[in-house]
TORPA-917344 format. One record per residue: x, y, z of N, C-alpha, C in turn; residue number from 0; residue in three letters. Coordinates in Angstrom, 3 decimals, decimal comma. Layout:
// TORPA-917344
n_u / n_v / n_w / ca_u / ca_v / ca_w / c_u / c_v / c_w / resi / resn
X / Y / Z / X / Y / Z / X / Y / Z / NUM / ALA
...
//
This chain:
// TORPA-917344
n_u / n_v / n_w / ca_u / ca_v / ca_w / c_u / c_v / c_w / resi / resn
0,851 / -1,206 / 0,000 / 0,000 / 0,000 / 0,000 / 0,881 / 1,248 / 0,000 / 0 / UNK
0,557 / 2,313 / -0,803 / 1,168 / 3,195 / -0,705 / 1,434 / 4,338 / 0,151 / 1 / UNK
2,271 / 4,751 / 0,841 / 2,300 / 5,709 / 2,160 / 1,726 / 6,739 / 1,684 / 2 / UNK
0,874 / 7,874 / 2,534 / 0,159 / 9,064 / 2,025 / 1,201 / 10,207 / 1,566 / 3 / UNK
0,604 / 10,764 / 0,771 / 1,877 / 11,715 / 0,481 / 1,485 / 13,167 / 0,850 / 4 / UNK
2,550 / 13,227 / 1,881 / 1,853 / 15,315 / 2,124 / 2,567 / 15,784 / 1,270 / 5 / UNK
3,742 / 15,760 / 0,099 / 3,849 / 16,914 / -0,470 / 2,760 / 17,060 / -2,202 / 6 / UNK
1,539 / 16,165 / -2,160 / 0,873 / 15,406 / -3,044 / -0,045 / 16,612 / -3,365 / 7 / UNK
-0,597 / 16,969 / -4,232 / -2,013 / 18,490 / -3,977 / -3,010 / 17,585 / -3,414 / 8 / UNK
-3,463 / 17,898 / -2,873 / -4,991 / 17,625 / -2,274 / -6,269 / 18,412 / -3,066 / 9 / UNK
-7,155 / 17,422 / -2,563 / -8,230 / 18,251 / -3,975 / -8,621 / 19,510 / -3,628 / 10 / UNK
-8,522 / 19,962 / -1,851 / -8,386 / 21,669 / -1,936 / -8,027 / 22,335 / -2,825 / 11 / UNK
-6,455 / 21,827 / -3,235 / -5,277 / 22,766 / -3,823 / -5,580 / 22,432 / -5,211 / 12 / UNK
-6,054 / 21,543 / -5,947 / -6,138 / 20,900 / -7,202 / -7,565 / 22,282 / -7,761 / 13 / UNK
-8,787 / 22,189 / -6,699 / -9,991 / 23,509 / -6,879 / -9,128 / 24,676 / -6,795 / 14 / UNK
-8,007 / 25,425 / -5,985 / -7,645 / 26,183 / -5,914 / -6,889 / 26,387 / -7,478 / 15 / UNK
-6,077 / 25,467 / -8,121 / -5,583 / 25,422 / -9,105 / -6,425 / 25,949 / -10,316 / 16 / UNK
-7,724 / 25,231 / -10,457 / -8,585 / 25,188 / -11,625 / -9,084 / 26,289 / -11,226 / 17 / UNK
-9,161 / 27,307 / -10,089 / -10,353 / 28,127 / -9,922 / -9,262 / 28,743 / -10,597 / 18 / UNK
-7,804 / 29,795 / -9,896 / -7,261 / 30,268 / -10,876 / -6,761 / 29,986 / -12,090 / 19 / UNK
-7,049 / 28,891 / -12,902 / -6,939 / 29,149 / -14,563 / -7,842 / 29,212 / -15,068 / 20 / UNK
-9,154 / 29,779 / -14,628 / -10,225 / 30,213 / -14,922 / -10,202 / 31,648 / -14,845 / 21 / UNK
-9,751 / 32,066 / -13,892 / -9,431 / 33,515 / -13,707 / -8,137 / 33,925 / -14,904 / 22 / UNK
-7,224 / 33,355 / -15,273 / -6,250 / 33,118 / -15,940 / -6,461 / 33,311 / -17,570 / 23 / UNK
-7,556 / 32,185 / -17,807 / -8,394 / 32,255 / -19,015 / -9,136 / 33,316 / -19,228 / 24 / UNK
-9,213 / 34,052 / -18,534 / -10,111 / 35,411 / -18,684 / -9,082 / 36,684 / -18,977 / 25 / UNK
-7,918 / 36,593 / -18,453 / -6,775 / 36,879 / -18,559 / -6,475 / 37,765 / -17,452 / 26 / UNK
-6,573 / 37,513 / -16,502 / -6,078 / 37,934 / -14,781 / -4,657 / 37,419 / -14,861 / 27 / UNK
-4,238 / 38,216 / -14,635 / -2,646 / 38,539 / -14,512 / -2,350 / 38,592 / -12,745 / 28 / UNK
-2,838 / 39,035 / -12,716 / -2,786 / 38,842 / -10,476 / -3,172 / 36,892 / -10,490 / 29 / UNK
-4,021 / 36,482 / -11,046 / -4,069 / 35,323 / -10,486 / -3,141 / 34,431 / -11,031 / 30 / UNK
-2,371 / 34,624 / -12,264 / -1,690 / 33,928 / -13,062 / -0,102 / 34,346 / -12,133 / 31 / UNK
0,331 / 35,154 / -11,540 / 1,552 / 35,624 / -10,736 / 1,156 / 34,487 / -9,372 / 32 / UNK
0,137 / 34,218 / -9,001 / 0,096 / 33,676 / -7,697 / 0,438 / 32,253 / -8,295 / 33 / UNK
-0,255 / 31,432 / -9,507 / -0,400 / 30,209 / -9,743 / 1,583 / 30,267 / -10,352 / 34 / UNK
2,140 / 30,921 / -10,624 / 3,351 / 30,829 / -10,920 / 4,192 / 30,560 / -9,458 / 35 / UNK
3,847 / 31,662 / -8,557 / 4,574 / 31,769 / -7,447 / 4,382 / 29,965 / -6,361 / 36 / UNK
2,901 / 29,581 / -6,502 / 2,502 / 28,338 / -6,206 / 3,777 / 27,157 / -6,724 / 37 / UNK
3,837 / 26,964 / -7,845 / 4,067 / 26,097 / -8,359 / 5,811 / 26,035 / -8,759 / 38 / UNK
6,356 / 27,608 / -9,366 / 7,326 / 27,754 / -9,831 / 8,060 / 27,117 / -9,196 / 39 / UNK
8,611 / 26,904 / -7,913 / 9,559 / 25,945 / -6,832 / 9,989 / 24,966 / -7,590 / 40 / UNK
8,373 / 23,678 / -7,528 / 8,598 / 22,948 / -8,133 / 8,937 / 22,604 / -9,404 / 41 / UNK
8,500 / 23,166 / -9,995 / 8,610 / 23,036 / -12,314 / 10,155 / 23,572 / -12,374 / 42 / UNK
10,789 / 24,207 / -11,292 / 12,085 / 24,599 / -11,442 / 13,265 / 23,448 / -10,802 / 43 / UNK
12,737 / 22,930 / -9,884 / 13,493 / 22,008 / -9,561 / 13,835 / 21,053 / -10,212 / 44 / UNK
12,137 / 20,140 / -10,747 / 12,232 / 19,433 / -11,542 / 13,236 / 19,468 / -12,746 / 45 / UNK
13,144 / 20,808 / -13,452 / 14,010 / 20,614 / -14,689 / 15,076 / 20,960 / -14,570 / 46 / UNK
15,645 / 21,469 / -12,989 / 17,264 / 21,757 / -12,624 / 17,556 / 20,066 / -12,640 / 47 / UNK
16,769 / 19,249 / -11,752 / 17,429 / 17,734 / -11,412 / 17,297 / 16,841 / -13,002 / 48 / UNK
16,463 / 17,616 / -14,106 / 16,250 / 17,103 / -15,550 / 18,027 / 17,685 / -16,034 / 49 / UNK
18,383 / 18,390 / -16,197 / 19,104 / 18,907 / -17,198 / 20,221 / 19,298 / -16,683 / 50 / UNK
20,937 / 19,360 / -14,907 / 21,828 / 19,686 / -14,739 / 22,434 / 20,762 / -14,544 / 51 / UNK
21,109 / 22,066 / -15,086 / 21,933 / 23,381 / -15,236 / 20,875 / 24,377 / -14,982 / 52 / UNK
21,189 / 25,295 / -13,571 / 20,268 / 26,417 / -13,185 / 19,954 / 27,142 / -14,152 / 53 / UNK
20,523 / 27,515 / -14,927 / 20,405 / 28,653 / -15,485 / 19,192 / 28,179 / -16,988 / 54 / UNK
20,074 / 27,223 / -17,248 / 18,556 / 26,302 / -18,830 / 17,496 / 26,260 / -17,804 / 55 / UNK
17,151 / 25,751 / -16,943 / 16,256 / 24,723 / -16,151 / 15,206 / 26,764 / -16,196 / 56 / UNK
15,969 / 27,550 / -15,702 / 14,922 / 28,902 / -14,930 / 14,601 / 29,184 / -16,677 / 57 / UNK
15,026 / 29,294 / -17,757 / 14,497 / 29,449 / -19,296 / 13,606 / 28,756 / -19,366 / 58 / UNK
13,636 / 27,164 / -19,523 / 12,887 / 26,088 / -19,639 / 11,379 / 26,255 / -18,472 / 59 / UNK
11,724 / 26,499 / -17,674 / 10,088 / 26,915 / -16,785 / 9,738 / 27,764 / -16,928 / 60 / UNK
10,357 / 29,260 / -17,178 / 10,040 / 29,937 / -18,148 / 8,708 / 29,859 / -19,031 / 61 / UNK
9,082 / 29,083 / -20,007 / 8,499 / 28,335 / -21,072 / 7,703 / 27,762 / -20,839 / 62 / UNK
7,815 / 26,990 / -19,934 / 6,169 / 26,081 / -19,384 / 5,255 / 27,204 / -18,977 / 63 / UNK
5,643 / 28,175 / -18,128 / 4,755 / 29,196 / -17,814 / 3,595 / 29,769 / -18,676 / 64 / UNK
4,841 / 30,364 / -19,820 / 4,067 / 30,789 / -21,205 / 3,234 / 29,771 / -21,527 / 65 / UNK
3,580 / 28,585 / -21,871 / 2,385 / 27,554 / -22,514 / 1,349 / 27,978 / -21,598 / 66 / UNK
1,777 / 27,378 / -19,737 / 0,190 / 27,590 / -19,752 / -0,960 / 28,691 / -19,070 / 67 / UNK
0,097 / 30,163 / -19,313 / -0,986 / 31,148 / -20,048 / -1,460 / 31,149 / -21,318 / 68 / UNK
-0,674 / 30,577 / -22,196 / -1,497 / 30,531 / -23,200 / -2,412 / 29,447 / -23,697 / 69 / UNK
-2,100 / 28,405 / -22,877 / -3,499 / 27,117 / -22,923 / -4,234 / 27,843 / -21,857 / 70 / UNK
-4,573 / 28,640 / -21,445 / -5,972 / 28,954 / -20,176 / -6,768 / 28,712 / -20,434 / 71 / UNK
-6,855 / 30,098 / -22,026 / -8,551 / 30,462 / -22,594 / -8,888 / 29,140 / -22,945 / 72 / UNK
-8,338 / 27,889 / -23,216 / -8,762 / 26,780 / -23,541 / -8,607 / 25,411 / -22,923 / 73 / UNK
-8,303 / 25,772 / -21,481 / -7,804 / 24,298 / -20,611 / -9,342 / 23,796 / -19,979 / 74 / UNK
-8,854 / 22,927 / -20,072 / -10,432 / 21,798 / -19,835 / -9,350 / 20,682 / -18,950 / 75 / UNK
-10,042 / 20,966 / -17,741 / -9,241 / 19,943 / -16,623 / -9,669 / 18,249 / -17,115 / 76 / UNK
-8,827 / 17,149 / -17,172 / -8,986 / 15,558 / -17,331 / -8,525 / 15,261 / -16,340 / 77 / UNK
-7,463 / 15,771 / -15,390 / -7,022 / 15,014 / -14,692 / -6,442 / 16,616 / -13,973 / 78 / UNK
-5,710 / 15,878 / -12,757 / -4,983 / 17,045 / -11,903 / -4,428 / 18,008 / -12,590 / 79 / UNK
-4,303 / 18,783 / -12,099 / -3,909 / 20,302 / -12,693 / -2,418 / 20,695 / -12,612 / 80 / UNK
-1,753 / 19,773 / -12,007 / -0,113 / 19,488 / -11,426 / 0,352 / 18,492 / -12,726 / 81 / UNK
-0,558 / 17,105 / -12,633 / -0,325 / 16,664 / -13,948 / -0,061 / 17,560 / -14,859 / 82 / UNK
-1,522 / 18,271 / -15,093 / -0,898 / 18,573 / -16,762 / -0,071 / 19,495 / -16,774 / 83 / UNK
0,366 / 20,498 / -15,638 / 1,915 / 21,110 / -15,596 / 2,816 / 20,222 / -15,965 / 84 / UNK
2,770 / 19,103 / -15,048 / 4,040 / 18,360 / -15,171 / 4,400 / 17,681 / -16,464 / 85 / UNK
3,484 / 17,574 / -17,529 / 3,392 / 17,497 / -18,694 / 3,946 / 18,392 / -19,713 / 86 / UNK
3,341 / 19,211 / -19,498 / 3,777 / 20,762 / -20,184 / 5,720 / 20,454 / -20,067 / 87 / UNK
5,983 / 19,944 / -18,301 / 7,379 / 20,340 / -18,049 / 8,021 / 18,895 / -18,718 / 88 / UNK
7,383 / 17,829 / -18,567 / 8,152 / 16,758 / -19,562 / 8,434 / 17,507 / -21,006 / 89 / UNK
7,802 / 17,746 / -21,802 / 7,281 / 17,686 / -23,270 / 8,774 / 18,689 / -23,236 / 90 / UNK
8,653 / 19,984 / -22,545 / 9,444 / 21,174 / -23,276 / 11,005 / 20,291 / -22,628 / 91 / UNK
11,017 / 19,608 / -21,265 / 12,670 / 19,146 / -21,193 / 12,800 / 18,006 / -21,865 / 92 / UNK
12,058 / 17,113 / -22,744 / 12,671 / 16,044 / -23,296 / 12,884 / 16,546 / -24,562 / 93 / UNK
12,406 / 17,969 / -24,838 / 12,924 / 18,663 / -26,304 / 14,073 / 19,042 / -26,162 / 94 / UNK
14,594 / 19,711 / -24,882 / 15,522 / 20,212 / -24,745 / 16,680 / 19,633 / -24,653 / 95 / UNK
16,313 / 18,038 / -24,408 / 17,462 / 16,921 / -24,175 / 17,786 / 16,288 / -25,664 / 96 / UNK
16,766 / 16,690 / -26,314 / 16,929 / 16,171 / -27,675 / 17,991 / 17,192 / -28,599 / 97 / UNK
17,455 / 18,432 / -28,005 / 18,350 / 19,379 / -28,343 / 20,158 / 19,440 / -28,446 / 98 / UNK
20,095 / 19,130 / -27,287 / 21,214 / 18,674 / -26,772 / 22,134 / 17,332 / -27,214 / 99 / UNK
21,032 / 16,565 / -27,910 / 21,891 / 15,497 / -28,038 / 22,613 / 16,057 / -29,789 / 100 / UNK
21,728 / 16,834 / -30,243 / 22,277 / 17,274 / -31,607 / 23,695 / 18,692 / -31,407 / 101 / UNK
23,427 / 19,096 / -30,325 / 24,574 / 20,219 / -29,771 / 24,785 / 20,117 / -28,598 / 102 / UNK
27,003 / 19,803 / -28,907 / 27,008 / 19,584 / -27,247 / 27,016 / 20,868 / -26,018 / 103 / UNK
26,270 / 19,752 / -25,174 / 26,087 / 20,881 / -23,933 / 27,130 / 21,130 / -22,853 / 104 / UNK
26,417 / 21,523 / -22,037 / 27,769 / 22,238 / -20,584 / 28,090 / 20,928 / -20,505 / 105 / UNK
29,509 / 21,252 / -20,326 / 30,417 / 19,809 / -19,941 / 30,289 / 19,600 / -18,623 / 106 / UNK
30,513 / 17,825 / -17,942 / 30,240 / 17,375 / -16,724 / 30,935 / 17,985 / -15,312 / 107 / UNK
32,689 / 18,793 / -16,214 / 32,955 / 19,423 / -15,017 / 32,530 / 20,829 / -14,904 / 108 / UNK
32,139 / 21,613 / -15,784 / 31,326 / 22,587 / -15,497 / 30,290 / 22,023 / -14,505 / 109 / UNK
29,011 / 21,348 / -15,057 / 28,330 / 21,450 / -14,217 / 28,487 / 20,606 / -12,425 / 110 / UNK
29,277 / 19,964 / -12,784 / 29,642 / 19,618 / -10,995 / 30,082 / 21,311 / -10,333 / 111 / UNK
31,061 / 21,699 / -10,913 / 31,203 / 23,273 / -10,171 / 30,115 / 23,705 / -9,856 / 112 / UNK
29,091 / 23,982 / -10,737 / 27,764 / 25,012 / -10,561 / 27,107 / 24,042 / -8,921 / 113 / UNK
27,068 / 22,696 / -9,200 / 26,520 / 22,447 / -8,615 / 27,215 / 22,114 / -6,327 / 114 / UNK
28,205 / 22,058 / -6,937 / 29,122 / 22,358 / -5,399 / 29,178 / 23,678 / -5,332 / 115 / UNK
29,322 / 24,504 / -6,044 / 28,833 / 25,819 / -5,777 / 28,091 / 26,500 / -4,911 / 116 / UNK
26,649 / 25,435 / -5,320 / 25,460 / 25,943 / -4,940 / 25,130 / 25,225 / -3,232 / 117 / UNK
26,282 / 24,112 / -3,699 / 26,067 / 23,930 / -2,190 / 27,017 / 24,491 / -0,816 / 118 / UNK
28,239 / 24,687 / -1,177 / 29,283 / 25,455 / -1,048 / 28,761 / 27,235 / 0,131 / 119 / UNK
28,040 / 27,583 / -0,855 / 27,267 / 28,890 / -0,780 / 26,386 / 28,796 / 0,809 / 120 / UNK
26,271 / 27,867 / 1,395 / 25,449 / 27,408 / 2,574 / 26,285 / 28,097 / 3,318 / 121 / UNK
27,545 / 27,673 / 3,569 / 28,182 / 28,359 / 4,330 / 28,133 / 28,072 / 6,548 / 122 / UNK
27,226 / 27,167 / 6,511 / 26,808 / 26,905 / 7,867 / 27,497 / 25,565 / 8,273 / 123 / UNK
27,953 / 24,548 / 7,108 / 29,043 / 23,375 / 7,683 / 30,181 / 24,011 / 7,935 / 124 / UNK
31,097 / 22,570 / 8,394 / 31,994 / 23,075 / 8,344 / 32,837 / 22,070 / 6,978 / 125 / UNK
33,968 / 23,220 / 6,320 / 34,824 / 22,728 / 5,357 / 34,528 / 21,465 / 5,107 / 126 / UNK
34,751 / 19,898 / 5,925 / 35,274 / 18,999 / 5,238 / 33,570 / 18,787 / 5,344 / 127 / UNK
32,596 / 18,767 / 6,119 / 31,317 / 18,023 / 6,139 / 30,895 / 18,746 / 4,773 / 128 / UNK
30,707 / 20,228 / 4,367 / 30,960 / 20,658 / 3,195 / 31,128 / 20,386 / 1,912 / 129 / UNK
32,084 / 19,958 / 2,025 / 32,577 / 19,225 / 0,845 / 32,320 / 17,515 / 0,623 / 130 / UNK
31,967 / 17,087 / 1,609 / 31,252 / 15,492 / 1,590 / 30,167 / 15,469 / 1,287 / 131 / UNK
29,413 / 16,416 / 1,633 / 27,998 / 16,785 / 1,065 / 27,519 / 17,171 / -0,349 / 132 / UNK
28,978 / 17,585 / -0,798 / 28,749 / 18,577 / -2,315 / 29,329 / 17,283 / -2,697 / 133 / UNK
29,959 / 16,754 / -2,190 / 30,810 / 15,311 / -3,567 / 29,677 / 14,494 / -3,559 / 134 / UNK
28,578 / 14,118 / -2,223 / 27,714 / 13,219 / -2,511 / 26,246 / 13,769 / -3,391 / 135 / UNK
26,092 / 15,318 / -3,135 / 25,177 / 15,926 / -3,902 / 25,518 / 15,595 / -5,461 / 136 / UNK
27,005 / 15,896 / -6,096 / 27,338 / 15,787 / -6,996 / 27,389 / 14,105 / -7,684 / 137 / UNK
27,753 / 13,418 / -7,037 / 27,713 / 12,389 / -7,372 / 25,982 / 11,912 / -7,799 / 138 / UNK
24,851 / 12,026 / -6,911 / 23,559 / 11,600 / -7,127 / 23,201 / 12,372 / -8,340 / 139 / UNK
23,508 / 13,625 / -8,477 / 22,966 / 14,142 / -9,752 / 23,648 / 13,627 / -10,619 / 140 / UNK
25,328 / 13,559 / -11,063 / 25,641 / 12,543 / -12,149 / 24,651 / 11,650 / -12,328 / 141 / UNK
24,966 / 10,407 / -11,174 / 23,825 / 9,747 / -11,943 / 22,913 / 9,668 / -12,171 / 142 / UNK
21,762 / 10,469 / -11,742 / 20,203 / 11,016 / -12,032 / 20,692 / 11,582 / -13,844 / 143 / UNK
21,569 / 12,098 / -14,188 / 21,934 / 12,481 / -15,313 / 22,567 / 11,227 / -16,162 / 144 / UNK
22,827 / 10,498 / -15,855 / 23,284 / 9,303 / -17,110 / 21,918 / 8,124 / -17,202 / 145 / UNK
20,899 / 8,171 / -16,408 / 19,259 / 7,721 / -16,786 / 19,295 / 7,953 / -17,737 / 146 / UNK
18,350 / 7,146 / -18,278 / 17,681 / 7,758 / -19,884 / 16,793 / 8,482 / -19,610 / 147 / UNK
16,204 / 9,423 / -20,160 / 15,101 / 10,595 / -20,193 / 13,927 / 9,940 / -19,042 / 148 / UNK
13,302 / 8,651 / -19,407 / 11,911 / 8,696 / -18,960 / 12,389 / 7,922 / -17,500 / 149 / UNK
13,238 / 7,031 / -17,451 / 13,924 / 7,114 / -15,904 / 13,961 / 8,105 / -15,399 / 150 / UNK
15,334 / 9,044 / -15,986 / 15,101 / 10,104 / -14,887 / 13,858 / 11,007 / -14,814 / 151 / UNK
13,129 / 11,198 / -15,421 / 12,079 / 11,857 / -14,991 / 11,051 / 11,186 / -13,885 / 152 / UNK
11,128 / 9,829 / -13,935 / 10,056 / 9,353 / -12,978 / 10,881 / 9,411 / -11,646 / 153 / UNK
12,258 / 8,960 / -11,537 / 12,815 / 9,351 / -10,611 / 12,845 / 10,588 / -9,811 / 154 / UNK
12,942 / 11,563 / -10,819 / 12,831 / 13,119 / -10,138 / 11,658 / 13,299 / -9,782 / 155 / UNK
10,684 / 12,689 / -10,676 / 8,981 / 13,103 / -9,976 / 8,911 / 12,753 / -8,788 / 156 / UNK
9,100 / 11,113 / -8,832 / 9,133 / 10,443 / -7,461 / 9,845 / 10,773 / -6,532 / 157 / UNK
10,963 / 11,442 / -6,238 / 11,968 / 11,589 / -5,202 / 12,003 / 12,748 / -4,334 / 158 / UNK
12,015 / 13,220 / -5,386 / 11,800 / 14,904 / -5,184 / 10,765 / 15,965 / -5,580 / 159 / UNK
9,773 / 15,400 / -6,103 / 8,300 / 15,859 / -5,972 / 7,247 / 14,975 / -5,360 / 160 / UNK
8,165 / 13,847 / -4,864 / 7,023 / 12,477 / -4,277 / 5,468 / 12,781 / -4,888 / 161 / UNK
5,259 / 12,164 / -6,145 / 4,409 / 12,199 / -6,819 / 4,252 / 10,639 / -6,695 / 162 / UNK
2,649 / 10,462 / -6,546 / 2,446 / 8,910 / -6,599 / 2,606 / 8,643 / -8,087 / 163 / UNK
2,656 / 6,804 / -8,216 / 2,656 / 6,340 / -9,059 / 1,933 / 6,471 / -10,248 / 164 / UNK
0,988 / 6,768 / -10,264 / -0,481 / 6,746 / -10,512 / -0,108 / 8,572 / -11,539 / 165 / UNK
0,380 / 9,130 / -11,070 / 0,734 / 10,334 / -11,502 / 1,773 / 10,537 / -12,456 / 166 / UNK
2,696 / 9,848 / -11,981 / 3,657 / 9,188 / -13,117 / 3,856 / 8,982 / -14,294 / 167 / UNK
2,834 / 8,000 / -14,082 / 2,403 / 7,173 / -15,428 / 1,755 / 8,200 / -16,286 / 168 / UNK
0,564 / 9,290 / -15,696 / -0,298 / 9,967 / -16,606 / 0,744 / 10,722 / -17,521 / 169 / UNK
1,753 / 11,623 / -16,390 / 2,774 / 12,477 / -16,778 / 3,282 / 11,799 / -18,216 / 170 / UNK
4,351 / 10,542 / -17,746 / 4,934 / 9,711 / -18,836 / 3,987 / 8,829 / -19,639 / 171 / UNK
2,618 / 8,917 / -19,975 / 2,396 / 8,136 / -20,573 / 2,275 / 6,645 / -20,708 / 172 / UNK
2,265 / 6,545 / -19,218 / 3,038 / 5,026 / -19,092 / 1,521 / 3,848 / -18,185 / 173 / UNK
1,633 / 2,500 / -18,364 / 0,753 / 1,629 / -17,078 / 1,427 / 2,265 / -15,678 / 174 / UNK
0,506 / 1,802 / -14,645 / 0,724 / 2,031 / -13,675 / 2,210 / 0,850 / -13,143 / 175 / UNK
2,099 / -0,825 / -13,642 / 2,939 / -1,716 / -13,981 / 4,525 / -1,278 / -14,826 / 176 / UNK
4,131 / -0,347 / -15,741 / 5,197 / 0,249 / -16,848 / 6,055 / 1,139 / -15,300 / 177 / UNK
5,490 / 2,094 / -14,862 / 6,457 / 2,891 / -13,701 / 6,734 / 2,294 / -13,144 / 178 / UNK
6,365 / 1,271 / -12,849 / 6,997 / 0,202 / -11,632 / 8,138 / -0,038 / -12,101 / 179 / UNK
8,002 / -0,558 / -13,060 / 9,092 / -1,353 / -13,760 / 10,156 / -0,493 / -14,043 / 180 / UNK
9,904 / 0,807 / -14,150 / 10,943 / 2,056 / -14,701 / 11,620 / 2,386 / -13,708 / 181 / UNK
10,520 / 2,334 / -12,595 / 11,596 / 3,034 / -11,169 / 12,746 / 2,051 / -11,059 / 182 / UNK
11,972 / 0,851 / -11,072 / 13,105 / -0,438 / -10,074 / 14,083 / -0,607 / -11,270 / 183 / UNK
14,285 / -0,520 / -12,588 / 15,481 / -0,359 / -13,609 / 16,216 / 0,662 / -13,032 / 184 / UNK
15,432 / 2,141 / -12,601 / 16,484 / 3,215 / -12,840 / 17,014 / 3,218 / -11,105 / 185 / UNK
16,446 / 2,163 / -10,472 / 16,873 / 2,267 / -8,589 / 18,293 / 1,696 / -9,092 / 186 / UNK
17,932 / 0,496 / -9,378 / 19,020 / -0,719 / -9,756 / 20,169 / 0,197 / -10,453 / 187 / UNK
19,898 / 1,425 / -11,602 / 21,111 / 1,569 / -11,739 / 21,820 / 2,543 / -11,142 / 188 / UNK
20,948 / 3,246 / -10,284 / 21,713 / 4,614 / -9,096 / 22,222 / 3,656 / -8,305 / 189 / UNK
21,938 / 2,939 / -7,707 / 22,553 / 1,701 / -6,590 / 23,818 / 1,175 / -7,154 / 190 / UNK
23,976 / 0,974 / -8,459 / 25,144 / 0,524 / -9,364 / 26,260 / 1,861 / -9,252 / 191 / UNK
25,497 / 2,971 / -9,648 / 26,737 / 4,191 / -10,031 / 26,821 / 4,392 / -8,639 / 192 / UNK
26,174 / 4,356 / -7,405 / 26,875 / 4,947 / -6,341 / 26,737 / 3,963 / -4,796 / 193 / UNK
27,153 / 3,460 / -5,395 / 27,379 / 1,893 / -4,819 / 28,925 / 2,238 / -3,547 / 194 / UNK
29,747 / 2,867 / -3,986 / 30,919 / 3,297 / -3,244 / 30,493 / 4,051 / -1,949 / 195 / UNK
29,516 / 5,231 / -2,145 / 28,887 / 5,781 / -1,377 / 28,066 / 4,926 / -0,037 / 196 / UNK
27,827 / 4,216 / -0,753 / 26,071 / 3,579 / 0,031 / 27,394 / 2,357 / 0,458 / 197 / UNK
28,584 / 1,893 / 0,166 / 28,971 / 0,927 / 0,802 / 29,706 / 2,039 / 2,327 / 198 / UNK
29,881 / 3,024 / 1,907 / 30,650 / 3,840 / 3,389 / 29,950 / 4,360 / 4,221 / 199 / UNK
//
């Protein structure tokens, strides 16, 4: 059985969602700043732990934004309202990965810098705990980054947006059986790349 999820919308927040893209669709600009400010956290995280790089990831949500002011005047809820964000945010980062595979992108030691950087910047460890933290931060995102696309995305949904299964699948397109099967491939191979870690 699946554990409850508090960081999950609840159908409060799901009515709160649809009431403002109704307001949105009309073209309220105050309510469309709040449903950004709601959500932006997440659609930004997601495509920082998609792509590796703050700076694409804040363009790329960006972009989801625009889509969906401009799907308002015409959104017709099927399912959660987080879904079809999180949709919007698949579609534009698996373009962007495609992108990428035709032009190469920030190299791996660039982005380890950005990303010890960012942890670096805390400033409240001390030095060596610091830096054990940024080698193991760095290390999990490598391999969240050598997944294939629809791994890592269910991974990032699941981990770090703890999105049920069930949500997953709508996002990716997938059986509820199909995510199963995707997570426990892409567990099996983070357990493989950081296997050194998890043995110390």
């Amino acid at each position: 059985m699946e554990p409850s999820n508090p960081a999950a919308p609840t159908g409060s927040d799901d009515n709160r969602d649809l009431a403002l893209m109704r307001r949105i669709g009309q073209g309220d600009h105050a309510a469309f700043a709040e449903l950004v400010e709601i959500h932006q956290h997440a659609v930004v995280g997601t495509v920082t732990k998609m792509l590796g790089n703050a700076t694409e990831a804040e363009d790329v949500a960006q972009q989801v934004f625009v889509r969906v002011w401009r799907s308002a005047v015409r959104y017709q809820p099927s399912a959660k309202f987080t879904t079809w964000l999180f949709t919007i945010t698949r579609n534009l980062v698996f373009n962007e990965i495609r992108r990428r595979q035709r032009k190469p992108a920030v190299s791996l030691d660039e982005r380890e810098e950005q990303q010890a950087g960012s942890v670096a910047a805390d400033g409240e460890m001390k030095p060596d705990e610091s830096a054990l933290l940024a080698e193991l931060e760095t290390a999990v995102d490598t391999a969240i980054q050598r997944l294939p696309e629809k791994q890592r995305m269910a991974v990032v949904l699941r981990r770090y947006q703890e999105m049920a299964y069930e949500d997953i699948g709508e996002i990716l397109g997938l059986s509820l059986p199909a995510v199963k099967s995707l997570l426990f491939r892409a567990r099996t191979q983070l357990r493989e790349d950081l296997q050194k870690y998890l043995d110390g």
